[in-house]
VMD Tcl script that builds the backbone (N, CA, C; Angstrom):
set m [mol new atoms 354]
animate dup $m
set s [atomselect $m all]
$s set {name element resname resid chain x y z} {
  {N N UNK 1 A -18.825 76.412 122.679}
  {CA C UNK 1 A -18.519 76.780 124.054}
  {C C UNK 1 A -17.584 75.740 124.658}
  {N N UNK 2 A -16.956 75.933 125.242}
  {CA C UNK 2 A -15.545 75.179 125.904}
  {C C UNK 2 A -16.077 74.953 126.993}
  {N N UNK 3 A -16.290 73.243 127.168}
  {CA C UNK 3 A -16.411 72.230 128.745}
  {C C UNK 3 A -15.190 72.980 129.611}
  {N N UNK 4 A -15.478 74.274 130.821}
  {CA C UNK 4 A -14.368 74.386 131.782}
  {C C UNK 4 A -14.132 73.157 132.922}
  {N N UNK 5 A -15.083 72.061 132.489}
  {CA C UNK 5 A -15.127 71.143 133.696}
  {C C UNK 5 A -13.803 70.015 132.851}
  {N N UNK 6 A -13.779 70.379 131.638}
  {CA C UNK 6 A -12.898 68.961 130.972}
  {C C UNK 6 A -11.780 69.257 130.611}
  {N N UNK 7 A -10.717 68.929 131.764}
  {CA C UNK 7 A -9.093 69.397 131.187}
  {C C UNK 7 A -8.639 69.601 130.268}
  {N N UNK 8 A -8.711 68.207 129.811}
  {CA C UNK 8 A -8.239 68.015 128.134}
  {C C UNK 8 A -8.441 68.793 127.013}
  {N N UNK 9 A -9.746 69.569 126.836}
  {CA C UNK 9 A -10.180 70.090 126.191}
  {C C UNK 9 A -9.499 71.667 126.452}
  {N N UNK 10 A -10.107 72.156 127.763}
  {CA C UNK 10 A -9.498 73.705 128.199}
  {C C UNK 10 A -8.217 73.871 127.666}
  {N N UNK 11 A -6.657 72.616 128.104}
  {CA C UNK 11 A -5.826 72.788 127.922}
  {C C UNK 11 A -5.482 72.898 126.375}
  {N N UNK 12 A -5.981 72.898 125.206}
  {CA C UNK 12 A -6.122 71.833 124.153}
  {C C UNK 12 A -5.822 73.413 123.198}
  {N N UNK 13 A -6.998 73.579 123.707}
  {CA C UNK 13 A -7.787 75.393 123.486}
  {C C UNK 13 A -6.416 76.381 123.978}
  {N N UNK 14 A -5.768 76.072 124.966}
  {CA C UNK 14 A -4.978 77.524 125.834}
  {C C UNK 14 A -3.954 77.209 124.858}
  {N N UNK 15 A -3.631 75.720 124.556}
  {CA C UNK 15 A -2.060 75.390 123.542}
  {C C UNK 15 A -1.843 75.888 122.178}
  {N N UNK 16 A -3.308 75.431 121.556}
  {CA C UNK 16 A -3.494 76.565 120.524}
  {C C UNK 16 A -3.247 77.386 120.672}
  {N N UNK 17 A -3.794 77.853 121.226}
  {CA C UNK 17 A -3.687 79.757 120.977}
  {C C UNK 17 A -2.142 79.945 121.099}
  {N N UNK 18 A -1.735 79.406 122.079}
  {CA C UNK 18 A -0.281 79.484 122.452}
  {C C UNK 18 A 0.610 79.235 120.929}
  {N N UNK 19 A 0.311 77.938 120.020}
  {CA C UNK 19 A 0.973 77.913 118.832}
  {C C UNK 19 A 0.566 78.854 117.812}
  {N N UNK 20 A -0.709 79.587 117.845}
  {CA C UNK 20 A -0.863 80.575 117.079}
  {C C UNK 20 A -0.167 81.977 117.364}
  {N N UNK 21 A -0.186 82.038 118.759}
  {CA C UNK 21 A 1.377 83.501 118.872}
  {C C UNK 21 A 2.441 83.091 118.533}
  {N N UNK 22 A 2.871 81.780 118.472}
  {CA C UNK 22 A 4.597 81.474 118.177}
  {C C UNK 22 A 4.577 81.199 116.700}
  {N N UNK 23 A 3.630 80.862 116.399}
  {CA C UNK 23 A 3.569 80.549 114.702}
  {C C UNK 23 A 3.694 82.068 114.092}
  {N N UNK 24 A 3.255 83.207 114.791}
  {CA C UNK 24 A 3.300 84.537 114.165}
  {C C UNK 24 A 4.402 84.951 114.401}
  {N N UNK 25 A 5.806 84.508 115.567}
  {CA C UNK 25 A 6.370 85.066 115.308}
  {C C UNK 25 A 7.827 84.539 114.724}
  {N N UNK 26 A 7.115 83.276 114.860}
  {CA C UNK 26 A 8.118 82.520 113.565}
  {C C UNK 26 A 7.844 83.020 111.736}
  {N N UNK 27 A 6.875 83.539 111.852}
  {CA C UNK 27 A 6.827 84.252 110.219}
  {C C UNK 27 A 7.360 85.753 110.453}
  {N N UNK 28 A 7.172 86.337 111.376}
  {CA C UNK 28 A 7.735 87.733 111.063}
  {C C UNK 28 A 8.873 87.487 111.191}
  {N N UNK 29 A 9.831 86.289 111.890}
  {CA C UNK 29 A 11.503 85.858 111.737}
  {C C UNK 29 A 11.707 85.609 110.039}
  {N N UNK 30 A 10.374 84.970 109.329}
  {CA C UNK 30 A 10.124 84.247 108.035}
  {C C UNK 30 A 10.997 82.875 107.741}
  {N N UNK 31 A 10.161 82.479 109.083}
  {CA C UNK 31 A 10.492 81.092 109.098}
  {C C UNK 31 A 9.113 80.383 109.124}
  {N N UNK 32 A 8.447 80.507 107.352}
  {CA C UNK 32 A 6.953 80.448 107.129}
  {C C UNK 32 A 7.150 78.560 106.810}
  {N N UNK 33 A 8.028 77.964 106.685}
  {CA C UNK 33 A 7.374 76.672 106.175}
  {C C UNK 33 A 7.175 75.993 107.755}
  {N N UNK 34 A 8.219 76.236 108.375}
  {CA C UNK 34 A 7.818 75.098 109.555}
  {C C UNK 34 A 6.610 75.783 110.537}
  {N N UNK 35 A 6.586 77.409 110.558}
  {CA C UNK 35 A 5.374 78.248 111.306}
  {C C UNK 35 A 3.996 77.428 110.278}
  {N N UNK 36 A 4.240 77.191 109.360}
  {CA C UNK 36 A 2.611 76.723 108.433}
  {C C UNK 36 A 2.653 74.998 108.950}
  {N N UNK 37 A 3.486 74.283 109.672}
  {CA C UNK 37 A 3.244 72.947 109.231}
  {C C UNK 37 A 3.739 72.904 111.229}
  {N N UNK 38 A 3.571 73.763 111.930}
  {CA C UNK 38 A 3.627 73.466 113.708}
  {C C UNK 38 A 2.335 74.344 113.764}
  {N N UNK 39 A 1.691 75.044 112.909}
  {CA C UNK 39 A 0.482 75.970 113.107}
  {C C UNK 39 A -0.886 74.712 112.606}
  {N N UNK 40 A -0.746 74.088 111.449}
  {CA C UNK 40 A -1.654 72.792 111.332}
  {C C UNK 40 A -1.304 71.870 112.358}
  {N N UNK 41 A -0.679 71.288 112.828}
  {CA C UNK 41 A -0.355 70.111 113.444}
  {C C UNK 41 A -0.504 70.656 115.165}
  {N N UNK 42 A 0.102 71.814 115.342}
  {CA C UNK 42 A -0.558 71.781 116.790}
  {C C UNK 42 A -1.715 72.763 117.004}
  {N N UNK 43 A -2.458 73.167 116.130}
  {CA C UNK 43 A -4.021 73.288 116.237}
  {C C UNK 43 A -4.889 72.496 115.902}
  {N N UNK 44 A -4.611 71.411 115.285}
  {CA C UNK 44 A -5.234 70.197 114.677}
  {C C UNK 44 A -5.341 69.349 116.460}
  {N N UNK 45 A -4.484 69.110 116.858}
  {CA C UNK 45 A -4.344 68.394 118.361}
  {C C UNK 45 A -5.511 68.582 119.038}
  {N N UNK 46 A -6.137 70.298 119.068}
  {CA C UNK 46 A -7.249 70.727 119.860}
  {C C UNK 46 A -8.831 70.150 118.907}
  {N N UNK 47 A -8.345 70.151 117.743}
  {CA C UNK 47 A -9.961 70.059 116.903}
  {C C UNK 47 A -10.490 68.562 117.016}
  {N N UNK 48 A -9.239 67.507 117.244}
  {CA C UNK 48 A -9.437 66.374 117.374}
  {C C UNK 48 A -9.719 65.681 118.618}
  {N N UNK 49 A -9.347 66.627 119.849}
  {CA C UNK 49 A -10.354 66.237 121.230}
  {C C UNK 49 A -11.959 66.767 121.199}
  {N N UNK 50 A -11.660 67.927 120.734}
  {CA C UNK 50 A -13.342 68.468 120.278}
  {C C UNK 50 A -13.993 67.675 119.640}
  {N N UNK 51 A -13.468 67.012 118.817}
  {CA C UNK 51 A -14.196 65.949 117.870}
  {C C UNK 51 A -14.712 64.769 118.522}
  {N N UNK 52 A -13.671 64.159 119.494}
  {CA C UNK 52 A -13.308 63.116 120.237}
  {C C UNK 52 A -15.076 63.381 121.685}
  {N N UNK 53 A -15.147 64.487 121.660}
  {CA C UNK 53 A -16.465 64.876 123.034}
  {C C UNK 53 A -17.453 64.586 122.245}
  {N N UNK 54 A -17.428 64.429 121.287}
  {CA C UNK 54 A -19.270 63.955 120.515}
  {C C UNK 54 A -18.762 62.471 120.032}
  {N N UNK 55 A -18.200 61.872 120.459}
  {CA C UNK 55 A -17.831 60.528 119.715}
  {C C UNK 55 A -18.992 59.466 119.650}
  {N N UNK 56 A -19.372 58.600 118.434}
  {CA C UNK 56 A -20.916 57.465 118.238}
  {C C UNK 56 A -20.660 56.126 119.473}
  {N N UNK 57 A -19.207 56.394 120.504}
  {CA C UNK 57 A -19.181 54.952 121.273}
  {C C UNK 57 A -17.848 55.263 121.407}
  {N N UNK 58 A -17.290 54.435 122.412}
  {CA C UNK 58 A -15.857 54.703 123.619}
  {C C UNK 58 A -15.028 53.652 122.313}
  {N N UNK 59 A -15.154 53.057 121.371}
  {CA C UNK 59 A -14.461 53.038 120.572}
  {C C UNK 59 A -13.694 53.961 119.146}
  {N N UNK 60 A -14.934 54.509 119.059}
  {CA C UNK 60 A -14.907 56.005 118.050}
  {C C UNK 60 A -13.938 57.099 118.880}
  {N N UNK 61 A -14.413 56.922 120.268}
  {CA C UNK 61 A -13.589 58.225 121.072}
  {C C UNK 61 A -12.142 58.180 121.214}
  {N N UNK 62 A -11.772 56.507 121.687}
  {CA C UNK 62 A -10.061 56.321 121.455}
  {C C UNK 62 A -9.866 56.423 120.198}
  {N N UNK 63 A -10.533 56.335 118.838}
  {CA C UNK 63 A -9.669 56.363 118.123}
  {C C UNK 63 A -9.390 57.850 117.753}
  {N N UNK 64 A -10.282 58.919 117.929}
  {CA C UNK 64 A -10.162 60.323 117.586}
  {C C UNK 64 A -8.880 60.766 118.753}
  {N N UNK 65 A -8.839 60.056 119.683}
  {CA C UNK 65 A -8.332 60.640 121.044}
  {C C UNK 65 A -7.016 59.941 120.254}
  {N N UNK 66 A -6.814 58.931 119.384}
  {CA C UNK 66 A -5.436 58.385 119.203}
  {C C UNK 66 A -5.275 59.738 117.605}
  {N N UNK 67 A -6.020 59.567 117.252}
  {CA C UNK 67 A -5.304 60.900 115.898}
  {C C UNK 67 A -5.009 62.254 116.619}
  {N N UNK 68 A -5.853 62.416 117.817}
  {CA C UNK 68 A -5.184 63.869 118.267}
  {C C UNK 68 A -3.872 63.369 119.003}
  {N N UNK 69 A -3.346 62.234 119.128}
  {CA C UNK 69 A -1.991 62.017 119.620}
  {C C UNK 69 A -1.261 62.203 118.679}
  {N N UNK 70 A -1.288 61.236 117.033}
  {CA C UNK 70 A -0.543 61.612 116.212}
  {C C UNK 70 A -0.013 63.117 116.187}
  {N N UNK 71 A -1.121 64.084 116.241}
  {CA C UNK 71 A -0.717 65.509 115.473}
  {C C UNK 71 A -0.141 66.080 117.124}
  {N N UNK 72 A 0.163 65.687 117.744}
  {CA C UNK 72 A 0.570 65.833 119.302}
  {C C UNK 72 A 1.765 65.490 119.026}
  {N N UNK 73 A 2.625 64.355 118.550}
  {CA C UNK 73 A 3.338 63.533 118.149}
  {C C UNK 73 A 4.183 64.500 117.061}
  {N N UNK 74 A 3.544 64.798 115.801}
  {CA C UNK 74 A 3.860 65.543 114.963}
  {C C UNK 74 A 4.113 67.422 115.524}
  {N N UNK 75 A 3.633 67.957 116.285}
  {CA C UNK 75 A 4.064 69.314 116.495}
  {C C UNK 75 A 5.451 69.033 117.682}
  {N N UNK 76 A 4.914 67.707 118.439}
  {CA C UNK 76 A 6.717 68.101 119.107}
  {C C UNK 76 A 7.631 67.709 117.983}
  {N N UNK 77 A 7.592 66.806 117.168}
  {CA C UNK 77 A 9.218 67.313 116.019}
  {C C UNK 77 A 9.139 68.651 115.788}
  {N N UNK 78 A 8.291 69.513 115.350}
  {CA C UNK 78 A 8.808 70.401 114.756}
  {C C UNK 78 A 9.243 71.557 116.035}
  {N N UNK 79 A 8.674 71.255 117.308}
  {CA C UNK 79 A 9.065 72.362 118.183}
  {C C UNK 79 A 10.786 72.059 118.834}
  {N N UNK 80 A 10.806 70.334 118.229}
  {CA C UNK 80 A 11.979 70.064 118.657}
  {C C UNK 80 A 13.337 70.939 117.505}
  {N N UNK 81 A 12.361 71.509 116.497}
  {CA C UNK 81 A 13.093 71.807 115.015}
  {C C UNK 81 A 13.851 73.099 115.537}
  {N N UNK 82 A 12.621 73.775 116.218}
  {CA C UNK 82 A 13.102 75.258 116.806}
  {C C UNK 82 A 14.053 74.806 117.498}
  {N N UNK 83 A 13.893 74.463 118.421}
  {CA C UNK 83 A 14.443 74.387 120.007}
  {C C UNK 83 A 16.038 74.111 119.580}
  {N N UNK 84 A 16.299 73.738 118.678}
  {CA C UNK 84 A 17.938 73.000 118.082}
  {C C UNK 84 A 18.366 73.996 117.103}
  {N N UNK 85 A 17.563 74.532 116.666}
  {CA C UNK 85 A 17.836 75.221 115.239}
  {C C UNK 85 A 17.857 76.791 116.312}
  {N N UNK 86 A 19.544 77.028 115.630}
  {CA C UNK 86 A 20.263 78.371 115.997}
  {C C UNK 86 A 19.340 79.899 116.083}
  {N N UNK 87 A 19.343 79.497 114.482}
  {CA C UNK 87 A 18.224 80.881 113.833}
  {C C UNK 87 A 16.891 81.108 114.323}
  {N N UNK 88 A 16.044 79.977 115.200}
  {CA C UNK 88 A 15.083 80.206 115.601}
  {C C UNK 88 A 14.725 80.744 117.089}
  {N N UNK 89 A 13.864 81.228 117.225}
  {CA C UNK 89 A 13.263 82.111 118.307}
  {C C UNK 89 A 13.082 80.309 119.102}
  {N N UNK 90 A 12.593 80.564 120.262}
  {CA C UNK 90 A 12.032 79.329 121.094}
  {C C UNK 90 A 10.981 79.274 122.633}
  {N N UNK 91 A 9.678 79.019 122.925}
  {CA C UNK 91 A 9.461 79.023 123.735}
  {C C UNK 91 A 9.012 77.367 124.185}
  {N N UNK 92 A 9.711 77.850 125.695}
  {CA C UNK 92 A 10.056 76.608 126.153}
  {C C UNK 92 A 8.908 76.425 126.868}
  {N N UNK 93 A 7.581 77.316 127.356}
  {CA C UNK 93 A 6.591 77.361 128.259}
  {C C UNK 93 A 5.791 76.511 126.743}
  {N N UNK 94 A 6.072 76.317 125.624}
  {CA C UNK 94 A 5.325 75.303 124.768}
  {C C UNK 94 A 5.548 74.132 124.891}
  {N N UNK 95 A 7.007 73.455 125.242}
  {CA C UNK 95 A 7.473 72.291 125.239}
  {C C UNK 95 A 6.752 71.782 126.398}
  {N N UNK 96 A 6.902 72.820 127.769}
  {CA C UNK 96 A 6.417 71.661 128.649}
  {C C UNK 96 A 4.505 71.989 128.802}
  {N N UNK 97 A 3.979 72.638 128.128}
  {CA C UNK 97 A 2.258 72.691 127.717}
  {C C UNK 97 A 2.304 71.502 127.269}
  {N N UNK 98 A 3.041 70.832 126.272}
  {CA C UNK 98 A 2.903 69.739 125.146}
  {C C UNK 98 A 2.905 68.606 125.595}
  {N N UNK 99 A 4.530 68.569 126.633}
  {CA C UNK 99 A 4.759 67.788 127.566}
  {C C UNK 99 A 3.253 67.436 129.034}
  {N N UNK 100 A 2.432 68.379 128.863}
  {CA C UNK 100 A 1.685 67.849 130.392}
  {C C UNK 100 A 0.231 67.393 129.682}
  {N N UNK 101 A 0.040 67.853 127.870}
  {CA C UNK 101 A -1.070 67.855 127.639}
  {C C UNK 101 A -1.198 66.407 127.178}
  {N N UNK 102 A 0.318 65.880 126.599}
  {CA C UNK 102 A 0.308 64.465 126.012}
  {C C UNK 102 A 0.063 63.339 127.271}
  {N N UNK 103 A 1.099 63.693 128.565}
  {CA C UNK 103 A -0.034 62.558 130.016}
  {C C UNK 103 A -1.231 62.810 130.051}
  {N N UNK 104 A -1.657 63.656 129.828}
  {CA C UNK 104 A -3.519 63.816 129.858}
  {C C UNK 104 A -3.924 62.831 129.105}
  {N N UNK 105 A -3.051 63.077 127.752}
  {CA C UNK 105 A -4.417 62.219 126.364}
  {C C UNK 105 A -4.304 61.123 126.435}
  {N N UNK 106 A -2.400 60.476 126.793}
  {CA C UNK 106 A -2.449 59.432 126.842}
  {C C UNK 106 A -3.098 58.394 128.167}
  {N N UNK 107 A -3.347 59.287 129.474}
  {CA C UNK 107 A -4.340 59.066 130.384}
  {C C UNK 107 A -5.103 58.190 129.752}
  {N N UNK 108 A -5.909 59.371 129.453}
  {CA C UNK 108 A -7.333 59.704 128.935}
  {C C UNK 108 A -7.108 58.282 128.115}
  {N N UNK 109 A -6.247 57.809 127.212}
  {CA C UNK 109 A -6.779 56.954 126.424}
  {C C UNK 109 A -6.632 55.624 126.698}
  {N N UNK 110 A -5.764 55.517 127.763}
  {CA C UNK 110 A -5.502 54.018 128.926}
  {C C UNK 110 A -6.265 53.532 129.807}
  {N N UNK 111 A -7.157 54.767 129.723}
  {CA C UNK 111 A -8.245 54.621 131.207}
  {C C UNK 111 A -9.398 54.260 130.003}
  {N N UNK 112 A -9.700 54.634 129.315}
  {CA C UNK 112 A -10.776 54.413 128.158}
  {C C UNK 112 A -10.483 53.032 127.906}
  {N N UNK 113 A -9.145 52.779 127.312}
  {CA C UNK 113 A -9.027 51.110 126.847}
  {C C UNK 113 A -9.398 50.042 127.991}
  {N N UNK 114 A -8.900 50.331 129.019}
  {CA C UNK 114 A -9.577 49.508 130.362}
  {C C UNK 114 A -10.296 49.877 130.587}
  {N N UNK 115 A -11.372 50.609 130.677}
  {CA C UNK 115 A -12.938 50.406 130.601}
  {C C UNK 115 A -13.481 50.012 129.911}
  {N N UNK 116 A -13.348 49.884 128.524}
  {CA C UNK 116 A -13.584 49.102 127.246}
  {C C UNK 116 A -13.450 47.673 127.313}
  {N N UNK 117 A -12.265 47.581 128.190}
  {CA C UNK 117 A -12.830 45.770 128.721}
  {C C UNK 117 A -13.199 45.189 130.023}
  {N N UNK 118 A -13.872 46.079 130.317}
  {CA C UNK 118 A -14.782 45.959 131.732}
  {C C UNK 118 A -16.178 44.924 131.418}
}
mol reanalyze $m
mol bondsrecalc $m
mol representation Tube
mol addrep $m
């Protein structure tokens, strides 16, 4: 069940889904290698804040909260792949989802490190 009280998470969930319609219609273009490798990397982003809400201590949590940055990190190259690349379709309502979800995490993970040395 999805925390509607915890941004990070809701938004995490709506982006997915969002890369799972563009990943489908980057394969019916059959543009299957980069739709298979922006379909892991920006659904991976959401599994790793989910992961990050059961964390053993606020050290375990930045670090899950820092791997869901990596794969955050990793789906904007490849949306940057579309966005340049002629042959590809492009939605731009993904770039700036990506763009508002990465101030969240990285929030989220600045405000954690200074409480960590409280």
């Amino acid at each position: 069940m999805i925390n509607k009280e915890n941004a990070v998470v809701q938004k995490s969930v709506e982006f997915a889904i969002r890369i799972v319609e563009y990943c489908e219609v980057l394969e019916e273009k059959i543009k299957y290698v980069i739709a298979t490798q922006l379909l892991k990397a920006g659904t991976s982003i959401g599994a790793n804040i989910h992961e990050a809400q059961n964390a053993e201590s606020r050290a375990d949590f930045i670090h899950k909260m820092k791997i869901a940055v990596k794969e955050l990190e990793e789906t904007k190259y490849w949306l940057v792949l579309c966005e340049r690349a002629e042959s590809y379709p492009f939605d731009m309502l993904l770039k700036e989802n990506i763009e508002e979800l990465g101030l969240i995490m990285y929030k989220i993970i600045s405000t954690s490190k200074k409480n960590a040395k409280l």
